[in-house]
C-alpha positions in Angstrom: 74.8 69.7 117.3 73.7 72.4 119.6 70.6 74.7 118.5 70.6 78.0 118.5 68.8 78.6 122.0 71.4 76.2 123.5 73.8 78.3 122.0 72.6 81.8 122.9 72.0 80.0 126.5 75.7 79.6 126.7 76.6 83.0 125.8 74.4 84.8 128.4 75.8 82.6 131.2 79.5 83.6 129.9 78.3 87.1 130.5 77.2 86.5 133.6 80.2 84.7 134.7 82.0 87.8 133.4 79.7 90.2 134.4 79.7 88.7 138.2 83.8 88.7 138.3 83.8 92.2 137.1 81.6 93.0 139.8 83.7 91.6 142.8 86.8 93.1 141.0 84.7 96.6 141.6 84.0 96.0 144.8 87.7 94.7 146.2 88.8 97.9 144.5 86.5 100.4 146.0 86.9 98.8 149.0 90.9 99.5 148.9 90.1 102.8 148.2 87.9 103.5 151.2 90.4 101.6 153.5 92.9 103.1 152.7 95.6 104.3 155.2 95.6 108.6 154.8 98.7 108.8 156.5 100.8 106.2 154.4 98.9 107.6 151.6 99.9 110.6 152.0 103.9 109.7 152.4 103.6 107.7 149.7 102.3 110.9 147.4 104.8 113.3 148.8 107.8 110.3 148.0 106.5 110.4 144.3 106.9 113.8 143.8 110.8 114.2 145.5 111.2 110.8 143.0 109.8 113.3 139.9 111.2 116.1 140.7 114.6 114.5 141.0 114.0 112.9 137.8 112.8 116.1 136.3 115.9 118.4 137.5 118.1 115.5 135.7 116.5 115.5 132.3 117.5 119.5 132.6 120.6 118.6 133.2 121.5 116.0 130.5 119.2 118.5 128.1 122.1 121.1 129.0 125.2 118.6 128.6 127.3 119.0 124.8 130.2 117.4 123.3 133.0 119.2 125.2 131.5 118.3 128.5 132.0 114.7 127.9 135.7 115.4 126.5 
């Protein structure tokens, strides 16, 4: 049976282990960030918001549509 130092032992190398995947997940995503292509970035954005305003102008719609228009 483990003591408690073995124990505690095991839990601050878990952290570490946790602590050192964290950091590489930090780091791949800043570095995606900072690499990032402004121009595709930038047609990517402007595709988004034709996609939501599209989507926007036909909620309005259906918000506008009653019972005789489906008749």
């Amino acid at each position: 049976m483990p003591d408690a130092a073995t124990v505690h032992q095991h839990t601050v190398e878990d952290a570490q282990i946790r602590l050192a995947d964290n950091v590489t997940f930090i780091t791949m995503f800043i570095a995606d960030i900072e690499d990032a292509d402004m121009g595709l970035a930038v047609c990517r954005l402007q595709q988004d918001q034709v996609a939501l305003d599209a989507s926007f102008r036909m909620l309005g719609q259906l918000a506008r549509i009653t019972l005789p228009d489906f008749i």
